[in-house]
ZAMARPA-450591 format. One record per residue (C-alpha): residue in one letter; z, y, x. Coordinates in steps of 0.02 Angstrom, whole numbers, plus 50000, padded with zeros to 5 digits. Layout:
N
REC r     Z     Y     X
REC A     Z     Y     X
...
//
This chain:
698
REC r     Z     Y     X
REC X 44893 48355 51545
REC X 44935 48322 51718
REC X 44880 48497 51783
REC X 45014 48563 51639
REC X 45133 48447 51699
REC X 45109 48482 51880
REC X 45142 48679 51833
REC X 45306 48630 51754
REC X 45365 48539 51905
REC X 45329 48683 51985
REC X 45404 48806 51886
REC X 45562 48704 51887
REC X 45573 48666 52080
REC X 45542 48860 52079
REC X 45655 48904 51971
REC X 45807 48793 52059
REC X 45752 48839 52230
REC X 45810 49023 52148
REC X 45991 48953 52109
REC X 46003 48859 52263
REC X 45974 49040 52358
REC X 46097 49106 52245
REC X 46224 48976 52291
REC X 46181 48974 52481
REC X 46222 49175 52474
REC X 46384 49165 52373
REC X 46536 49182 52496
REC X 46642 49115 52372
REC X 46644 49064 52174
REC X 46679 49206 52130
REC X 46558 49265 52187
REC X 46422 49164 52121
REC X 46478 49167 51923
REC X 46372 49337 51868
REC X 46220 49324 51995
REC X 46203 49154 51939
REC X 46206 49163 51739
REC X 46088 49309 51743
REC X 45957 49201 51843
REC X 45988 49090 51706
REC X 45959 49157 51580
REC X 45800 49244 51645
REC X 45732 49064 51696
REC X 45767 48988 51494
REC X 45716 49168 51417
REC X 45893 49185 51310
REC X 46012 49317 51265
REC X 46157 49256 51307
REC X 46268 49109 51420
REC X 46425 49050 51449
REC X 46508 48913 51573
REC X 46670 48833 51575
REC X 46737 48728 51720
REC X 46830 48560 51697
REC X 47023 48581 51760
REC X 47162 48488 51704
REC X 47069 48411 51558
REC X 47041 48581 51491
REC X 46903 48702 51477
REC X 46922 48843 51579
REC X 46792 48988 51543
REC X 46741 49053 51719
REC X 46578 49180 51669
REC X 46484 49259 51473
REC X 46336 49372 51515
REC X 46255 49428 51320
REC X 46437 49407 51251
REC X 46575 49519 51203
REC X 46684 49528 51359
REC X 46843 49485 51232
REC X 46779 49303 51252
REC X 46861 49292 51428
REC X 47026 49310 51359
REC X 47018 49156 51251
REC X 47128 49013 51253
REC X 47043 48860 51360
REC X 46966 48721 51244
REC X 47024 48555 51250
REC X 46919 48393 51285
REC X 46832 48353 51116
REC X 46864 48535 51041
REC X 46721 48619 50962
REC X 46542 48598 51025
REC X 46578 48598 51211
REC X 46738 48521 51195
REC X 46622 48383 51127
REC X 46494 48388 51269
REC X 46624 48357 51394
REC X 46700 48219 51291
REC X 46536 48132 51295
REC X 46425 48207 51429
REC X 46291 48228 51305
REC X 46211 48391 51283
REC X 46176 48442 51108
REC X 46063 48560 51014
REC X 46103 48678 50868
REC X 45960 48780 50779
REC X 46069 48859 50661
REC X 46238 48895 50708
REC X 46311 48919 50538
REC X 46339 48753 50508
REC X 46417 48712 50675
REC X 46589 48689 50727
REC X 46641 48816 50853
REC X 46796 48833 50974
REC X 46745 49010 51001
REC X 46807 49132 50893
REC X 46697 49273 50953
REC X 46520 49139 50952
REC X 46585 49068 50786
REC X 46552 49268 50709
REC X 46373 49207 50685
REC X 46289 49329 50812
REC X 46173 49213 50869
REC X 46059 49063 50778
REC X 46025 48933 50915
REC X 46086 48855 51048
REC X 46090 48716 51181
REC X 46269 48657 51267
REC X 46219 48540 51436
REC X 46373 48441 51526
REC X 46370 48495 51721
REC X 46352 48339 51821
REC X 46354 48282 52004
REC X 46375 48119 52067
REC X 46400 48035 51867
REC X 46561 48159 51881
REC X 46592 48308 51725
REC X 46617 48495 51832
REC X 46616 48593 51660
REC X 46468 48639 51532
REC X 46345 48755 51520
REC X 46285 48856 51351
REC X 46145 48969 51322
REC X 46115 49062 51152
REC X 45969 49156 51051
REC X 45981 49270 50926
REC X 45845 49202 50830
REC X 45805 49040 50795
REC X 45699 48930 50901
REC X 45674 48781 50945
REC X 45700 48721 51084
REC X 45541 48603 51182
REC X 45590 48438 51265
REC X 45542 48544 51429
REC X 45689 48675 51385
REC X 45810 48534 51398
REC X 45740 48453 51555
REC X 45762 48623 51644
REC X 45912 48673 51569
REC X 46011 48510 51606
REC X 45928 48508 51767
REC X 45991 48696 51813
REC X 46155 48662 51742
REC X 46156 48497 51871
REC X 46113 48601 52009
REC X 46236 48731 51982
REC X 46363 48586 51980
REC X 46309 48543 52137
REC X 46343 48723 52206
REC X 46516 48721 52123
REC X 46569 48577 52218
REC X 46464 48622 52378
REC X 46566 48796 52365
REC X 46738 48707 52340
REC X 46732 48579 52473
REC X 46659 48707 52611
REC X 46786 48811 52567
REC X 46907 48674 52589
REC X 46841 48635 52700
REC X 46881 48792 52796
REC X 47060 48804 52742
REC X 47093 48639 52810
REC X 47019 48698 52965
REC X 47134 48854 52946
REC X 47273 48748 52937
REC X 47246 48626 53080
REC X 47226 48786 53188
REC X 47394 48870 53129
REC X 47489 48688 53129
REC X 47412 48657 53308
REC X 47477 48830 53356
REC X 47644 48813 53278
REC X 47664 48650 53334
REC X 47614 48742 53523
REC X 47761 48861 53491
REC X 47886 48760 53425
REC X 47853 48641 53575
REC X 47876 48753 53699
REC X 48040 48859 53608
REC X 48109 48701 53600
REC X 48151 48688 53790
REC X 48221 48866 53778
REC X 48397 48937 53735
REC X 48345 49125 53806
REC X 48291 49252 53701
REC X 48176 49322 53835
REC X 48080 49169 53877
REC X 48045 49138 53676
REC X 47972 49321 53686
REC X 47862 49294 53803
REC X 47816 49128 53751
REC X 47757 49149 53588
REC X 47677 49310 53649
REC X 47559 49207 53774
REC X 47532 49089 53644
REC X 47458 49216 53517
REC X 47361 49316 53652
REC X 47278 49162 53683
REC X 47235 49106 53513
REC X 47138 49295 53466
REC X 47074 49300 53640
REC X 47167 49464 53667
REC X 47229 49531 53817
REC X 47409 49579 53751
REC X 47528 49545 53645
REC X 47732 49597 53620
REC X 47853 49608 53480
REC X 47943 49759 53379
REC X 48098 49709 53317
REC X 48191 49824 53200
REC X 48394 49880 53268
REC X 48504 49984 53197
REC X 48369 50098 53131
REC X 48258 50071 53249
REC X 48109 49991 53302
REC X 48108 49933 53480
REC X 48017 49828 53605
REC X 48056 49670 53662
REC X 48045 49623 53835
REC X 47950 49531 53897
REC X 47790 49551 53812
REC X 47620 49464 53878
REC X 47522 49585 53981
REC X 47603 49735 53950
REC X 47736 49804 54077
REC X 47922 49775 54066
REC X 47930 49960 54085
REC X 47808 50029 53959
REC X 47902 49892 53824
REC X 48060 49980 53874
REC X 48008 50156 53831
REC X 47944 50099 53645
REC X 48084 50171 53517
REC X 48011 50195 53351
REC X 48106 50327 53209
REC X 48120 50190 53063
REC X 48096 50361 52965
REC X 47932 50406 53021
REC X 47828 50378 52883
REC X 47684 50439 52970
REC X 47677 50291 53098
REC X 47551 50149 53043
REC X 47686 50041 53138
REC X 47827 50083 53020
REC X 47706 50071 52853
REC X 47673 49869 52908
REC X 47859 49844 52932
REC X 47897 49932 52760
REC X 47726 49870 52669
REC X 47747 49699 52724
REC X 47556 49665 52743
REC X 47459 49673 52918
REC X 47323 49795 52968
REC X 47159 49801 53096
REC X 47132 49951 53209
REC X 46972 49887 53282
REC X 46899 50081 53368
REC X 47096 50118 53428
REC X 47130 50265 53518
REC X 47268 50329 53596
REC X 47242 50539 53580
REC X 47251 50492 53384
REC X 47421 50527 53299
REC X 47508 50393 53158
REC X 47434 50203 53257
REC X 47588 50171 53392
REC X 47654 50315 53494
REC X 47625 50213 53658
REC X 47494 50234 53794
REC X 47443 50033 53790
REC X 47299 50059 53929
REC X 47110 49977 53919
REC X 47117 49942 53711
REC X 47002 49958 53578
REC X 47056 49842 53469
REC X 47246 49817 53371
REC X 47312 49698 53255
REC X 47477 49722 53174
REC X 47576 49620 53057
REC X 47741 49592 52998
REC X 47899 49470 53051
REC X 47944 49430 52888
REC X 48104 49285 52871
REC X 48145 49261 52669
REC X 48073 49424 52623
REC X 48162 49527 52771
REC X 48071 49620 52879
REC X 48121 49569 53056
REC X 47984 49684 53127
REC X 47808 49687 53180
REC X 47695 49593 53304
REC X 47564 49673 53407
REC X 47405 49591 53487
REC X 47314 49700 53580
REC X 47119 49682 53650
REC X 46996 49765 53781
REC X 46844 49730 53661
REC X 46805 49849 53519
REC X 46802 49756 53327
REC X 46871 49602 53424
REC X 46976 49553 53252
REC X 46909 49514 53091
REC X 46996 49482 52933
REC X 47005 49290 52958
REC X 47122 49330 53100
REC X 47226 49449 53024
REC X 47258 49334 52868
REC X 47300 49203 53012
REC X 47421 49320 53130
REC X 47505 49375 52946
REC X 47538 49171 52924
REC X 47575 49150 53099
REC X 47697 49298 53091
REC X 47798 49243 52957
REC X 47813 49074 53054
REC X 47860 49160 53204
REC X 47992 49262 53116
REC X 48087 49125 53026
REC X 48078 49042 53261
REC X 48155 49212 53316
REC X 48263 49233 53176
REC X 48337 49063 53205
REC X 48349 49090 53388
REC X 48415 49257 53351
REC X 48558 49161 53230
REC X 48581 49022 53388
REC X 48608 49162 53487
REC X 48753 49221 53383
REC X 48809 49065 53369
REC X 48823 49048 53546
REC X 48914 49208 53578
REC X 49029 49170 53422
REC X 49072 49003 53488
REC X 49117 49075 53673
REC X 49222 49198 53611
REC X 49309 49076 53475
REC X 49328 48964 53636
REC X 49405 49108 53750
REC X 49522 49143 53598
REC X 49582 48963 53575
REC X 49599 48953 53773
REC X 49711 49120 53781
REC X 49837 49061 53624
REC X 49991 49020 53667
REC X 49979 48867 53529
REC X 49912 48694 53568
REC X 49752 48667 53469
REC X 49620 48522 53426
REC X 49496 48492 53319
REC X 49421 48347 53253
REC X 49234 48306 53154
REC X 49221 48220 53005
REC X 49166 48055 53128
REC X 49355 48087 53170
REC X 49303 48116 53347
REC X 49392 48254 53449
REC X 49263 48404 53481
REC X 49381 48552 53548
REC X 49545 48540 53660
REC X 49615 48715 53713
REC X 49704 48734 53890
REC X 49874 48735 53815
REC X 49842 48582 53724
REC X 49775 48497 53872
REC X 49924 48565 53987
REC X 50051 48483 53865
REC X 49981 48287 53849
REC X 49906 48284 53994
REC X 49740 48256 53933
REC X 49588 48337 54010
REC X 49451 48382 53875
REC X 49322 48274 53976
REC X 49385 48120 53930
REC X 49446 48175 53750
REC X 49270 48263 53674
REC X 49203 48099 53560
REC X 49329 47990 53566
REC X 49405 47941 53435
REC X 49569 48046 53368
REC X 49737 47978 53362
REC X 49703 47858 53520
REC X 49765 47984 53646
REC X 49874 48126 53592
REC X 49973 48023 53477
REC X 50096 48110 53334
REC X 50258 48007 53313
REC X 50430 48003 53271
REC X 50573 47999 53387
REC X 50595 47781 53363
REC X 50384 47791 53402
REC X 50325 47773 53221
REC X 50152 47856 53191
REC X 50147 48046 53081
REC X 50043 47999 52923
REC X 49926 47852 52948
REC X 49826 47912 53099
REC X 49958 47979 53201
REC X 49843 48124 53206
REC X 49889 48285 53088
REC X 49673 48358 53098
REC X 49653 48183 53031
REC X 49772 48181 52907
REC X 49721 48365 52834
REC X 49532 48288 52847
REC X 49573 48149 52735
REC X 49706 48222 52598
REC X 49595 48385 52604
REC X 49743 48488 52602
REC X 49848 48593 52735
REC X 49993 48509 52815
REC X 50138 48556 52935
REC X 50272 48476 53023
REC X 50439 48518 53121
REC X 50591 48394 53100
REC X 50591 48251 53215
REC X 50389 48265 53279
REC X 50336 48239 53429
REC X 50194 48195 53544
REC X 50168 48057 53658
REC X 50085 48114 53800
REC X 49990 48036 53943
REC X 50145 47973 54043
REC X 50204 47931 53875
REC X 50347 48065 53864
REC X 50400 48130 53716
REC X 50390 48319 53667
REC X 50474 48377 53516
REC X 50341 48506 53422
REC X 50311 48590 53267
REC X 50155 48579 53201
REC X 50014 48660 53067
REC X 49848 48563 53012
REC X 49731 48613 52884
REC X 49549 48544 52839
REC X 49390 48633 52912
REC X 49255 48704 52785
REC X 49096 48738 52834
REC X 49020 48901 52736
REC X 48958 48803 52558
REC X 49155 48759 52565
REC X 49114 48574 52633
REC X 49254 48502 52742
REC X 49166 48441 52899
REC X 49336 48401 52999
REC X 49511 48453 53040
REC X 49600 48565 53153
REC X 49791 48562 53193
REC X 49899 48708 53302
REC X 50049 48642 53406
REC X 50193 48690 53497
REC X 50319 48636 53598
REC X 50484 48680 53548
REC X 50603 48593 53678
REC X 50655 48758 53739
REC X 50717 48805 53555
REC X 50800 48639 53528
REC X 50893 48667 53689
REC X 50960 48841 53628
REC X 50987 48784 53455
REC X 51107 48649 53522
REC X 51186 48758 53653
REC X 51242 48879 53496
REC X 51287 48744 53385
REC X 51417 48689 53555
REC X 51457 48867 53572
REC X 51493 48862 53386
REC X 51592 48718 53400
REC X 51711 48743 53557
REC X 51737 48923 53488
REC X 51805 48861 53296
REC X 51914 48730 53394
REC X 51984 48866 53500
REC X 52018 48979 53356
REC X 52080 48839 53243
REC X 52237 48854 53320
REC X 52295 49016 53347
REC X 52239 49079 53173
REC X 52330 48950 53104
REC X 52506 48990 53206
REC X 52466 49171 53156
REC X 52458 49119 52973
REC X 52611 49034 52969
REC X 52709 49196 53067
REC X 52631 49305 52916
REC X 52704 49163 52796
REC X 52884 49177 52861
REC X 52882 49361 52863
REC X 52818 49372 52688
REC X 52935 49231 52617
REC X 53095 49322 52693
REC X 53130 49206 52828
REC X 53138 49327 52960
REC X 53247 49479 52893
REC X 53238 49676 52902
REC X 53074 49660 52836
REC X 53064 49824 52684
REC X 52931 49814 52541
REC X 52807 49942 52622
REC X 52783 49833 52772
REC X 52766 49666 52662
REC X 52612 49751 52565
REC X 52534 49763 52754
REC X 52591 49566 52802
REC X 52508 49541 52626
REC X 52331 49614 52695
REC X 52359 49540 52865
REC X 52387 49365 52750
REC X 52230 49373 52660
REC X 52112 49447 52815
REC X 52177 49292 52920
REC X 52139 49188 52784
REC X 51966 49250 52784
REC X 51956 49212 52977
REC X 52040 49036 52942
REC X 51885 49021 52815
REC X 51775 49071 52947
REC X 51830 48956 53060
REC X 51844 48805 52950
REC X 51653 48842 52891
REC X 51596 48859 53082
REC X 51681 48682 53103
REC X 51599 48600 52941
REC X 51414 48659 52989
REC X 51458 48604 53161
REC X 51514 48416 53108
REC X 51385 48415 52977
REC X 51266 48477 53134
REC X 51319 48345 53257
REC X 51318 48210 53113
REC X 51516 48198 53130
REC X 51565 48243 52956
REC X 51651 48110 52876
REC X 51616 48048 52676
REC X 51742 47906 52629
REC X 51607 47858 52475
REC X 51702 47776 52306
REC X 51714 47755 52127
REC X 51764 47943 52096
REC X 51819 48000 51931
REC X 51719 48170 51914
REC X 51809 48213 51741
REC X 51967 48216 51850
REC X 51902 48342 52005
REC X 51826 48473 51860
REC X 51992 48505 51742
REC X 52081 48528 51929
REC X 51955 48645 51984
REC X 51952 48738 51828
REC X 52155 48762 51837
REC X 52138 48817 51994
REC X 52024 48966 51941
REC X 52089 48989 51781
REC X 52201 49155 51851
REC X 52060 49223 51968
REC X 51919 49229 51824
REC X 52065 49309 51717
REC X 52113 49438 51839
REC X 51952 49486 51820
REC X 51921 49461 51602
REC X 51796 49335 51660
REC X 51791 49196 51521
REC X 51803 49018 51605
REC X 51723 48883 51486
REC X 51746 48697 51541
REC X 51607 48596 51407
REC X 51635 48432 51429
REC X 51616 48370 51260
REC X 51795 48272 51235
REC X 51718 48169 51384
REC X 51870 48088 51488
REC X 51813 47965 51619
REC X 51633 47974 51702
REC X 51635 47892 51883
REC X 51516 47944 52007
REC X 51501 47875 52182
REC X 51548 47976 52309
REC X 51672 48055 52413
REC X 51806 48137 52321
REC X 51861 48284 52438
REC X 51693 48344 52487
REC X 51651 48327 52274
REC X 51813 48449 52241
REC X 51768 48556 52384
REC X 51583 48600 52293
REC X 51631 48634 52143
REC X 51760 48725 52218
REC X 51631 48836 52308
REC X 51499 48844 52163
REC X 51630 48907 52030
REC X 51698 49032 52162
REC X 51530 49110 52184
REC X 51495 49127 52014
REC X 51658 49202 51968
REC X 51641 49325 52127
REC X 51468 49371 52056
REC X 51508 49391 51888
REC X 51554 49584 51861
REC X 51611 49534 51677
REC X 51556 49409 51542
REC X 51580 49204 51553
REC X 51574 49075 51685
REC X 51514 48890 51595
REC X 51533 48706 51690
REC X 51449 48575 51582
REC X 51409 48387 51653
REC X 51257 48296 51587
REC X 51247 48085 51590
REC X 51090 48001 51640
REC X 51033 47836 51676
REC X 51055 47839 51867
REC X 51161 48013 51900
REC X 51258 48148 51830
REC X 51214 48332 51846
REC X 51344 48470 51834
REC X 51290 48642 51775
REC X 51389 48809 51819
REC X 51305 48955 51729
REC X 51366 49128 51747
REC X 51312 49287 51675
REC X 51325 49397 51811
REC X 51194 49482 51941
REC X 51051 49361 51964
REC X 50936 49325 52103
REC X 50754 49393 52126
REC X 50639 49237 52175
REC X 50626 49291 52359
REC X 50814 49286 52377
REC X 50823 49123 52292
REC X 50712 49045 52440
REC X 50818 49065 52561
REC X 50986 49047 52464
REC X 51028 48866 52573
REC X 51010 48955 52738
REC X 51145 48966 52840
REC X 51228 49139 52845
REC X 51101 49203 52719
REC X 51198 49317 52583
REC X 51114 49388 52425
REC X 51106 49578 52423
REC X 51166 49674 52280
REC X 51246 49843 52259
REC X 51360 49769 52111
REC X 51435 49654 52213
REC X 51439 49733 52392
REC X 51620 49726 52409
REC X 51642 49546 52378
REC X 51673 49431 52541
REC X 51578 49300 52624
REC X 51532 49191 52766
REC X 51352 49137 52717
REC X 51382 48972 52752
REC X 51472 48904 52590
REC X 51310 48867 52504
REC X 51249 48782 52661
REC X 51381 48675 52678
REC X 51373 48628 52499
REC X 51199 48573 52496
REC X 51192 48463 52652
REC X 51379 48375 52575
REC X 51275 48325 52416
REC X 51107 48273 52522
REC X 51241 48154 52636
REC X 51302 48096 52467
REC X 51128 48054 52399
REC X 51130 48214 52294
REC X 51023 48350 52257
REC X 51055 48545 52220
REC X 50944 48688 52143
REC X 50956 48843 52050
REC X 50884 48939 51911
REC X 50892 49130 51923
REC X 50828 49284 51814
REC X 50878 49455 51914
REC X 51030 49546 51798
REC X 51045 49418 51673
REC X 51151 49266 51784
REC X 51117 49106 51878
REC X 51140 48933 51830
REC X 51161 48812 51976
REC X 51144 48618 51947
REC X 51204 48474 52073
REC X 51159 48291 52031
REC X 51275 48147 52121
REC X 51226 47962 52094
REC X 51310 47867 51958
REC X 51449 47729 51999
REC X 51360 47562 51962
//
């Protein structure tokens, strides 16, 4: 018995010294499944075997020799499913003579093809790897010996998984310290750089060094082209500068790595052959090529070139494709700083040649950008704004010193209400000798390109020059009404005597002319008296004696004063005051006839035919008067600018009717001194309706 046993343990260390050679010659697990199995089943004299390796809590079928190859596309079998599922559960093996009465996972084993069989759990270290089945297609059973060897060759194999796995783990970890120590090498060094050049030839050294190759430059697609960078490492400036590549050329192995987007060895290169690189590179024998690729864009290709023939393998090239993807997404950032760079001089040189004062602030609300003119105007240099806080220096204020908005600082302002802002009645700046400069101003929020505000910007100018001219013409305006005032008026009352009969000899044909004269000096007395109104109103010296004013009384006297005029022209002249006899209003009582004066006039002189309405509406704190008319109408564009001074409505119906500009004007800046307001409602041929509120006598 001991001779028979000693030829077993023989046999067995045999038979495992056979699957550890298998193991030791298997590059990889995939390539150890087959060569494996069919040992395997040679050693235990079956017809078929299966193994399924433990991941995720699942059975995952890896190899079937004897099977029907459909078996591989089976679902994985859970822990405690079917007879391995079982095995695993309880790292047990178990034995099955006759199959028909077994539970099976397996479809394709449960069609009863074979009789017996023997499942073993795959251990190493009292840890589950998978299980291991063999099958015959008789019945037999199966020796204590048979299940020694078997578990022990199922052990064994375990063994070689995990040996497999954790070299090969090892060796990707190794992988990646290399490539992290080399990355870490490039992005140390780029990181004292700004200069494209000196990141070329850089990262060029760096690679050369890592292959032990004696060259190495980059190919960087441009406008349909492929051209070289200088500097490379060990190739001349010269040569680099020569290398212009058709993008077209589909013959060039250079163009089908840029396209392809996967890198190739030329380990026997040379030069007399046509479709490697059209370049005469010197003493090489050896090329490696792969692709700058930056979020699936080809930036272009590196080259490292060598002296030594077959000096790459395909470890390197799987490392230079992973260190050129790495070195894309360096160059394509420094490529991207570089625009940056040249977009932020030029937005500089533009800021420093506008004529506008301009700042910017962050969302810190520190200054970061000052332009000449801005700097010229406070007296500010940029050196001592940049970082400091906005609002400190060039201060936004009023003309009695109180702050514009809460900071005193429009960029600030926009920055915090997130909208754009602008400013032009009584602003100015405080600058360093703490003058004031009157300026108008626009501010608006800064976005960054996912529409984030990151700060606030604001244009300025100084518009003491303008104020200066605007007053000069308002003076101009106002010496020359007071000088016309009072010959106009003499000639209006030598027109008035003529007319009247005063002076005799004067026949009927010549008192139609005085009659023209009358009303074209009546125009000019207008004129005048307008020019003198915006002037006082202007210069703050128009007068409003404010009472308890009986508005009831002012519209009936401005409606009989119109009555004839809207007649003249069959212009029906409703007064709707709904039996209402005495509203009081406070305000001045001149200046209150004088606008409804001038609104009823305009809508009778832009009424071709139809009806002019005045109605009055009560509410709590005001009343509102409404004129409607149903004459020309007003666009929306002409409606904007309706309360400018000398701005007149255009419209061929009414081209022949008179008109300063300045009535409407004048009438809105009487109600805003009276604590009024004015607006209008419009529709273009189909009539206006204007509406003036005055406060309510309390």
């Amino acid at each position: 018995m001991d001779q028979e046993h000693k030829l077993e343990e023989k046999l067995k260390i045999e038979n495992l010294y056979k699957i550890s050679q298998i193991a030791a010659r298997s590059a990889g697990l995939d390539d150890l499944w087959d060569p494996l199995f069919t040992e395997i089943l040679k050693i235990m004299r079956v017809d078929a075997g299966t193994l399924l390796i433990l991941e995720d809590r699942r059975l995952i079928r890896k190899v079937a020799v004897g099977l029907d190859p459909e078996i591989m596309k089976e679902k994985p079998i859970e822990i405690g499913e079917g007879i391995s599922g079982r095995v695993a559960e309880t790292k047990k093996l178990i034995v099955h003579k006759d199959l028909s009465k077994a539970q099976i996972a397996s479809k394709i084993v449960g069609r009863r093809d074979f009789h017996s069989l023997i499942t073993v759990p795959m251990m190493t270290r009292n840890q589950l790897v998978g299980v291991m089945s063999i099958f015959t297609k008789k019945e037999r059973n199966f020796s204590d010996q048979d299940l020694s060897l078997f578990s022990t060759i199922a052990n064994q194999a375990a063994m070689a998984i995990v040996s497999i796995e954790n070299t090969k783990l090892i060796e990707e970890n190794l992988i990646q310290i290399r490539q992290l120590t080399a990355l870490n090498e490039i992005a140390k060094t780029v990181s004292h750089f700004t200069n494209f050049s000196e990141i070329h030839y850089t990262i060029s050294g760096i690679i050369a060094g890592l292959f032990g190759a004696e060259k190495c430059f980059f190919i960087l697609e441009e406008s349909g082209q492929l051209k070289a960078k200088n500097p490379g490492f060990g190739i001349a400036d010269d040569v680099l500068e020569n290398i212009k590549i058709d993008i077209h050329n589909d013959s060039l192995l250079i163009n089908k790595v840029f396209f392809g987007g996967q890198g190739v060895i030329e380990s026997n290169y040379q030069q007399e052959r046509e479709g490697i690189i059209p370049i005469d590179t010197g003493q090489i024998h050896s090329l490696m090529l792969a692709p700058l690729r930056f979020k699936s864009q080809s930036l272009g290709v590196v080259i490292v070139a060598s002296s030594k023939v077959g000096n790459f393998g395909e470890q390197n090239l799987s490392f230079l494709n992973t260190l050129g993807s790495q070195v894309a997404s360096i160059l394509s950032l420094a490529r991207a700083y570089q625009v940056i760079e040249e977009s932020k001089k030029q937005n500089e040189a533009i800021l420093e040649s506008i004529a506008e004062a301009v700042y910017a602030v962050n969302k810190e609300g520190k200054y970061i950008l000052v332009n000449k003119t801005a700097q010229l105007l406070t007296g500010f240099d940029q050196s001592e704004l940049i970082k400091k806080k906005a609002g400190s220096f060039i201060r936004f204020v009023t003309k009695d010193l109180k702050p514009i908005g809460k900071t005193s600082c429009p960029a600030l302002e926009a920055f915090y209400g997130k909208k754009v802002l602008s400013g032009k009645d009584d602003i100015f700046i405080q600058t360093r000798t703490k003058q004031l400069v009157p300026v108008v101003y626009n501010a608006a929020p800064i976005l960054n390109p996912e529409n984030q505000i990151i700060g606030g910007i604001v244009a300025f100018s100084d518009i003491s020059r303008e104020l200066e001219v605007e007053r000069m013409k308002k003076e101009l305006i106002s010496i020359a009404s007071h000088e016309l005032k009072a010959p106009v008026t003499a000639m209006q009352g030598y027109l008035e005597m003529l007319i009247s009969g005063d002076i005799p000899k004067v026949d009927g044909e010549a008192k139609t002319t005085l009659h023209d004269l009358l009303t074209i000096n009546k125009r000019l007395i207008d004129l005048v008296e307008d020019l003198l109104n915006v002037s006082r109103i202007e210069q703050g010296r128009m007068k409003f004696d404010i009472k308890k004013v009986n508005i009831i009384s002012i519209i009936q006297a401005v409606h009989k004063e119109y009555m004839n005029t809207a007649k003249q022209k069959s212009i029906e002249l409703i007064v709707d005051l709904d039996n209402k006899k005495d509203i009081f209003i406070q305000a001045d009582e001149a200046r209150t006839h004088e606008i409804i004066s001038n609104l009823l006039s305009n809508a009778v002189k832009y009424t071709p035919k139809g009806n002019v309405v005045l109605k009055l509406t009560e509410e709590p704190q005001k009343v509102v008067v409404e004129i409607s008319d149903t004459g020309v109408g007003m666009d929306k564009e002409q409606q904007s600018h309706l309360f400018e001074k000398f701005y007149r409505a255009k419209n061929q119906e009414v081209e022949d009717v008179g008109g300063t500009g300045l009535g409407l004007y004048i009438t809105k800046q009487m109600i805003n001194n009276m604590k009024g307001e004015i607006w209008v409602e419009s529709e273009l041929g189909k009539g206006s309706k204007f509406y003036f509120s005055l406060p309510r006598f309390k």
